[in-house]
C-alpha positions as CSV (number, residue, x, y, z in Angstrom):
1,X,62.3,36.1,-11.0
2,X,60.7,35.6,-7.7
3,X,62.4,33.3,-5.2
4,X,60.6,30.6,-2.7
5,X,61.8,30.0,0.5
6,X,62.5,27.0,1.4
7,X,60.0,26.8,4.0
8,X,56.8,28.0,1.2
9,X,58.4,25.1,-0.9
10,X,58.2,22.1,1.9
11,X,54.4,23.6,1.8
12,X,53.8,23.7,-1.6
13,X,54.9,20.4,-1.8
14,X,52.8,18.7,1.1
15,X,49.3,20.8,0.0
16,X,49.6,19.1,-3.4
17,X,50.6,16.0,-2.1
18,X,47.6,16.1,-0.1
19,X,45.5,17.3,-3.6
20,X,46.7,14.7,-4.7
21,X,45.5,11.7,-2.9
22,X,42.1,10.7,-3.4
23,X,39.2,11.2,-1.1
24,X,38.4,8.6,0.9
25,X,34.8,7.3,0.6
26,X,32.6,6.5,3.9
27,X,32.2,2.9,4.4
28,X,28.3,2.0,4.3
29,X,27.2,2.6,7.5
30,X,24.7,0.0,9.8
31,X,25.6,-3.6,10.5
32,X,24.0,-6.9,10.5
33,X,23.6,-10.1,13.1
34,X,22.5,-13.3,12.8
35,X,19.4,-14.5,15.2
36,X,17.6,-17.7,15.8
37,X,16.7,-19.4,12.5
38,X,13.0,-20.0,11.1
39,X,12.2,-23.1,12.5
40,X,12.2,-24.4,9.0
41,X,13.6,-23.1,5.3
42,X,11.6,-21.1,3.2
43,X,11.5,-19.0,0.3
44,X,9.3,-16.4,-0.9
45,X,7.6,-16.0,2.5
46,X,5.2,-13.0,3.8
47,X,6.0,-11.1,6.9
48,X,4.9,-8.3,9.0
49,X,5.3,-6.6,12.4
50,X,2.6,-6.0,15.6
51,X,2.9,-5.0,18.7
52,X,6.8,-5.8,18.9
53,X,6.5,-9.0,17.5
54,X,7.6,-10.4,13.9
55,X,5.1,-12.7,11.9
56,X,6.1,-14.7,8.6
57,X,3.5,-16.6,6.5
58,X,3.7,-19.3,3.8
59,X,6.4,-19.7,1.6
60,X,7.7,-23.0,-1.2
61,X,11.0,-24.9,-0.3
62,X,11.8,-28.5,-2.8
63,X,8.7,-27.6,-5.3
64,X,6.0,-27.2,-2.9
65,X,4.1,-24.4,-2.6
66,X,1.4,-24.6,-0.2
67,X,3.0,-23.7,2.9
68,X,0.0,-22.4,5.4
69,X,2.6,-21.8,8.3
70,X,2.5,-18.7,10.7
71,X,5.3,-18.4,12.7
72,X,6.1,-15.2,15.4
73,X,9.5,-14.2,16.8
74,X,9.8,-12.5,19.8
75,X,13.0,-9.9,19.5
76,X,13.3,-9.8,23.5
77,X,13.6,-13.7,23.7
78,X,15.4,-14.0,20.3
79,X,12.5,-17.6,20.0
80,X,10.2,-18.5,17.2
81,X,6.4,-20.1,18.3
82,X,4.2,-21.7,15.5
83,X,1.1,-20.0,15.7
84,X,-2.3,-20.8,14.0
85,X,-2.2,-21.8,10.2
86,X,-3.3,-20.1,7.7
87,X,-6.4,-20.6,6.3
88,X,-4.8,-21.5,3.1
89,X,-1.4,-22.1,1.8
90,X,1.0,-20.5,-0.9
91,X,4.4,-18.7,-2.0
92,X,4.6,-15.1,-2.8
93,X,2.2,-13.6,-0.5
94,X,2.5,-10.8,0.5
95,X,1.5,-9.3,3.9
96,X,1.1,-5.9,5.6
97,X,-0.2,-4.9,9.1
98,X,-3.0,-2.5,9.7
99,X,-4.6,-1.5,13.3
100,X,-2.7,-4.5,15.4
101,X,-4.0,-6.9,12.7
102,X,-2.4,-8.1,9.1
103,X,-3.4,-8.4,5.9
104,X,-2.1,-11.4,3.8
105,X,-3.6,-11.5,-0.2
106,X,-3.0,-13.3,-3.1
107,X,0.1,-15.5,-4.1
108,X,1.2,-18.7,-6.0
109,X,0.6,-22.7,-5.6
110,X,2.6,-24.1,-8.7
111,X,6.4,-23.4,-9.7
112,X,7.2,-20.9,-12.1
113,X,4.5,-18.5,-10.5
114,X,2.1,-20.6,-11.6
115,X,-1.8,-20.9,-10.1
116,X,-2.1,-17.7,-9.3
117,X,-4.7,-17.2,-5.7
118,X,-7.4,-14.2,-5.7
119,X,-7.9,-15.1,-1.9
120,X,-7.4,-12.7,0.6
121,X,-6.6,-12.5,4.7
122,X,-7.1,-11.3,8.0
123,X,-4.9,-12.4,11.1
124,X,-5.5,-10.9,14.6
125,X,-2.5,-11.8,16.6
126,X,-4.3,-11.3,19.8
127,X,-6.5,-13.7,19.3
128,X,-4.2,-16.0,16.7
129,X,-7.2,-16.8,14.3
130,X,-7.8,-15.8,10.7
131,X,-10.6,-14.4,8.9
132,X,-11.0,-15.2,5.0
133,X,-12.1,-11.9,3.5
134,X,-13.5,-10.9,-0.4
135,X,-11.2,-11.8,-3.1
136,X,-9.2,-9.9,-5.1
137,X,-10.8,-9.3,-8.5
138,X,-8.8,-11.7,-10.2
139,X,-6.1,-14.4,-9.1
140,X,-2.4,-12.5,-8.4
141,X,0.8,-13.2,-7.0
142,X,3.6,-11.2,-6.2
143,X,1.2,-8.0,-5.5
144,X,2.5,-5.1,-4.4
145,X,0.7,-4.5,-0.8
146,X,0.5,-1.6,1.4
147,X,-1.5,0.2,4.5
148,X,-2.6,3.7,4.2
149,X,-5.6,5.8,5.1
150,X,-7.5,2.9,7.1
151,X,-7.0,0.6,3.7
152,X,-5.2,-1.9,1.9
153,X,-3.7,-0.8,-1.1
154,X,-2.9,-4.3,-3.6
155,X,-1.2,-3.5,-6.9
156,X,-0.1,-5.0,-10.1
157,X,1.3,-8.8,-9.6
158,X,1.0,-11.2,-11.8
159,X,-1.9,-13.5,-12.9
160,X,-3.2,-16.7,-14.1
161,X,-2.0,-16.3,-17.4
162,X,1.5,-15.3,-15.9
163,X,1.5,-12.2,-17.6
164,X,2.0,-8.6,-15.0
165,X,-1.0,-6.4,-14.7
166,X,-1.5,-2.9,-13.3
167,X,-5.0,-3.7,-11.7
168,X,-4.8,-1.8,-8.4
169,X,-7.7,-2.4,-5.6
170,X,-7.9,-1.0,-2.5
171,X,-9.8,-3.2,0.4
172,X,-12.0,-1.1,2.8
173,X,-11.1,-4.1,5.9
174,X,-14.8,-2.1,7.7
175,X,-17.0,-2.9,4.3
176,X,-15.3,-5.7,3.8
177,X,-15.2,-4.5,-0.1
178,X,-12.6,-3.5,-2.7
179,X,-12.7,-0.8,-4.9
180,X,-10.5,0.6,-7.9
181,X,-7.8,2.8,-7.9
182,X,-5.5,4.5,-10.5
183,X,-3.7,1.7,-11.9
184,X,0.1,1.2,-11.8
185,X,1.7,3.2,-14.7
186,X,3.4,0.2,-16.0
187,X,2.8,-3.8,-15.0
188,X,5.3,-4.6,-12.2
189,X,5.3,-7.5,-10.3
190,X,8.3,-8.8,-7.2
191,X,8.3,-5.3,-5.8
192,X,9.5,-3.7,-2.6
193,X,6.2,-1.6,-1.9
194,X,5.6,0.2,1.3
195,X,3.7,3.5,2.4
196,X,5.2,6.5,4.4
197,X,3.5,9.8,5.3
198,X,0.3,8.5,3.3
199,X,1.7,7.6,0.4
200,X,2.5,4.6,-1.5
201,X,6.6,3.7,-2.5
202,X,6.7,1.0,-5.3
203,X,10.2,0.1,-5.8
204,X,12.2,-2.2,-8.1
205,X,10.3,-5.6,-9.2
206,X,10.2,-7.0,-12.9
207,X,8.1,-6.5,-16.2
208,X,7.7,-10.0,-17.2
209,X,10.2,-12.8,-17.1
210,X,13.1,-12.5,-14.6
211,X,15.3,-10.9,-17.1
212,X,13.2,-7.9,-17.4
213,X,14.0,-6.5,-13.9
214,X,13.8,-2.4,-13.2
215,X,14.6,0.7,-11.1
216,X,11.6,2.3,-11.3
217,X,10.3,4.0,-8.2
218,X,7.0,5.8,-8.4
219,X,5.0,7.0,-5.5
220,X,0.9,6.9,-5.2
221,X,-1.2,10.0,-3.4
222,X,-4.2,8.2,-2.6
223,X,-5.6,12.1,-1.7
224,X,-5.0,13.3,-5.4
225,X,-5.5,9.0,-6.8
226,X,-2.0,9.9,-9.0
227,X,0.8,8.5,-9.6
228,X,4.4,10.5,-9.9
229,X,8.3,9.5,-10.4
230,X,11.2,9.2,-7.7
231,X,14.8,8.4,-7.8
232,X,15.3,5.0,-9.0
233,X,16.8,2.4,-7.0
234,X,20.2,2.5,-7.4
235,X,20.4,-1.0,-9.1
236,X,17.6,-2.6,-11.0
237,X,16.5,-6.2,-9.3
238,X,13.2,-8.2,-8.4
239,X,11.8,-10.6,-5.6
240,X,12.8,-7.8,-2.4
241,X,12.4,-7.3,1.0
242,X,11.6,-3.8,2.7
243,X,11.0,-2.6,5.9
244,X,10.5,1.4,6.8
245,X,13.5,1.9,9.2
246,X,14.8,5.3,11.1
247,X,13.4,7.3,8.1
248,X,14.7,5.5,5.4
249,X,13.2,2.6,3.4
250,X,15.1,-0.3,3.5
251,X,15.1,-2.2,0.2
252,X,17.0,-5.5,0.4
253,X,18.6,-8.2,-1.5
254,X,16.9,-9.4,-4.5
255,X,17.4,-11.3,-7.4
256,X,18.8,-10.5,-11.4
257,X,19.4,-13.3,-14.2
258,X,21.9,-14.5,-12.8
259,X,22.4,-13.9,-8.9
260,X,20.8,-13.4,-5.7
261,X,21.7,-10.2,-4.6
262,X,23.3,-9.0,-1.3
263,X,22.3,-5.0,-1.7
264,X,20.6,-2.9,1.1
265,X,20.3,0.4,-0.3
266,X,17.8,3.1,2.2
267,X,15.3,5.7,0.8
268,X,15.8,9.2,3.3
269,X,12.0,9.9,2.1
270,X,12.7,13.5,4.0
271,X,15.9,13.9,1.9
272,X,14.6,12.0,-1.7
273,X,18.0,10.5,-1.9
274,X,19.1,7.1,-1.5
275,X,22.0,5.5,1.1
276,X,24.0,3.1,0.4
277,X,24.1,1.1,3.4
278,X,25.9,-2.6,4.5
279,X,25.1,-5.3,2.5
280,X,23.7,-8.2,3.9
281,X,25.4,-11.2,5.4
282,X,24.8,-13.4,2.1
283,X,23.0,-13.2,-0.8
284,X,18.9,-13.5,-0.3
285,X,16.1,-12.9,-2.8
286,X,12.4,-14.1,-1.7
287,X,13.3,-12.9,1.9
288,X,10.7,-10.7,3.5
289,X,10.9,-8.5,6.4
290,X,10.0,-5.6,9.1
291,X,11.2,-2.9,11.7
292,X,10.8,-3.9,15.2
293,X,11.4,-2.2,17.7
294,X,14.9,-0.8,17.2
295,X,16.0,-3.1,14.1
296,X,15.0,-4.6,10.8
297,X,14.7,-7.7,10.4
298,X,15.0,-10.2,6.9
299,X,13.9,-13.9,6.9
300,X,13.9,-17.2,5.0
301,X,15.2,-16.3,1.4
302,X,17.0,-18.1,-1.4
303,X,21.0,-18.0,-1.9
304,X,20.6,-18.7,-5.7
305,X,18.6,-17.8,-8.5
306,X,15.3,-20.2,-9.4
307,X,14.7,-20.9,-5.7
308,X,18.2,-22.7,-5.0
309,X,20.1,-22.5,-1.6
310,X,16.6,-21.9,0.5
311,X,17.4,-20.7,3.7
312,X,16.2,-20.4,7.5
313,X,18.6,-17.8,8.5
314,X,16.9,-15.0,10.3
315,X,19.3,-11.4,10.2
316,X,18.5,-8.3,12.1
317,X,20.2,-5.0,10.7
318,X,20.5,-2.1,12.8
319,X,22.1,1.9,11.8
C-alpha cells in the first residue's frame, strides 16, 4: 500500500476543495446613468444621432398619436431644445441618419397600430426644417429602417390591414425614388434593425400579435441583394431600441405578453457572439436610441405592457 504524507494530503484536500467550488461568473459589464428627462413623456418615439447631438421625433402618450415634436439633447450641456415640428405627426416611426441629415418614414395614428402612414421624411439639423419626400409604397408602421450604401433601407412593418409584411424598399434620398429589394424572409415588424460594415442587422421584433414575439437575426448584403442567418438574440422580445456601440450592437429592453423588459444584450459583429451586458435602470419597451459620442443613449419608453407607465426618463449607458 502506498502511504501519503501528511503534507500531499493537506494538498489533496485543498485542490479538490477548490474543484469543488463553482466558477464564479463575470458580472455584466457597462453601467447606466440617468440624464435630463424628455421635456415631456412619450412612448414609441424615433431617434437618431448627428453631429454629436441626439434627436427624438413623435411618439403617443394617453391615446394620442399624433405627436409631430422634435426635440435635440446636447450630451455636453446634458439640456433638451424643441426644435422645428415635424411635418406630420405619429407613433412608431422610425428614424435613421444619413450624410448629417435623418430619415424619418412611416408609423401609426390610431391605438392598436392602427392607421398605418406611407409618408416619408427628411430633417436637416443644420438648418432645422423638413422636407416631405415620396411615400412608401404602401402605408407601414413599425418598419425596420436602416442607412447603407448612400440609401435608405425600410423593411417589413406592418400595414393598414394590421397584418406584417416583408415589402422591403430602398429610397435613393439623390432621385428622390424607391426601389425594391429582396424581401424580408419572414414578416417582422417592432425590430431592432441597424447596418454595420454595409450590411443590414434585423433583430428580434414580432410576427403578428404581441404574443408572437422572436429571436430571429438575419443579416441583408445589399452587394449580393440576400439575405442569411445569425445568432439569435438571446431572448425573444418586440418594440426595441438599438444603437451601434464600441463594436457591438446594443439591443435594448423590449416588450413580451406580459412585461416590459429590462435586457441589454450587445452583438460583437467582429466576434458573431452576443454579450450579456447591464440591464437597464427599469423596464422600457417603445424607447428608442443612439451612440453619441462616447455613450448610448435610450429615451421616452413604456414601464408596462399596452403603453402603461409612459416615461420621460432619458438613460445614457456606457462600457
Amino acid at each position: 500500500m502506498t502511504r501519503i504524507s501528511p503534507n500531499t494530503a493537506v494538498l489533496i484536500g485543498l485542490m479538490a476543495v477548490a474543484c469543488a467550488e463553482p466558477a464564479q461568473s463575470q458580472p455584466p459589464t457597462g453601467q447606466w446613468a440617468a440624464k435630463a428627462p424628455l421635456p415631456a413623456v412619450r412612448n414609441e418615439v424615433a431617434a437618431a444621432s448627428v453631429n454629436g447631438k441626439l434627436y427624438v421625433f413623435g411618439g403617443s402618450i394617453a391615446g394620442q398619436s399624433d405627436l409631430r415634436r422634435t426635440e435635440q439633447y446636447d450630451p455636453a450641456s446634458d439640456k433638451w431644445i424643441a426644435r422645428a415640428d415635424m411635418p406630420y405627426g405619429g407613433s412608431h416611426m422610425i428614424a435613421v441618419a444619413l450624410n448629417n441629415k435623418i430619415y424619418v418614414v412611416g408609423g401609426f395614428l390610431g391605438a392598436r397600430h392602427a392607421n398605418a402612414l406611407n409618408n416619408a421624411a427628411e430633417y436637416d439639423p443644420a438648418s432645422n426644417t423638413w422636407r416631405t419626400l415620396a411615400p412608401l409604397s404602401s402605408p407601414r408602421g413599425s418598419v425596420a429602417l436602416a442607412a447603407v450604401g448612400g440609401k435608405i433601407h425600410a423593411l417589413g412593418g406592418r400595414g393598414a390591414d394590421l397584418k406584417t409584411t416583408t415589402v422591403h424598399q430602398v429610397l435613393d434620398p439623390a432621385s428622390g425614388k424607391w426601389s425594391d429589394a429582396a424581401p424580408m424572409t419572414k414578416a417582422r415588424d417592432h425590430t431592432a434593425t441597424i447596418a454595420v460594415d454595409g450590411k443590414i442587422h434585423v433583430i428580434g421584433g414580432r410576427f403578428d400579435e404581441p404574443k408572437d414575439t422572436t429571436d430571429m437575426h438575419e443579416v441583408y448584403d445589399p452587394a449580393a441583394n440576400s439575405w442569411t442567418s445569425a445568432p439569435p438574440l438571446p431572448a425573444a422580445r418586440s418594440s426595441l431600441a438599438v444603437a451601434y456601440y464600441k463594436g457591438m450592437i446594443l439591443v435594448i429592453g423590449g416588450e413580451t405578453t406580459t412585461a416590459s423588459q429590462t435586457d441589454n444584450d450587445g452583438f460583437d459583429v467582429k466576434a458573431n457572439t452576443w454579450v450579456k451586458l447591464a440591464p437597464l435602470p427599469s423596464p422600457r419597451h417603445g424607447i428608442a436610441g443612439a451612440a453619441v459620442g462616447g455613450s448610448a443613449y435610450f429615451a421616452g419608453g413604456a414601464e408596462g405592457v399596452g403603453g402603461i407607465g409612459v416615461s420621460d426618463k432619458l438613460f445614457a449607458f456606457t462600457r
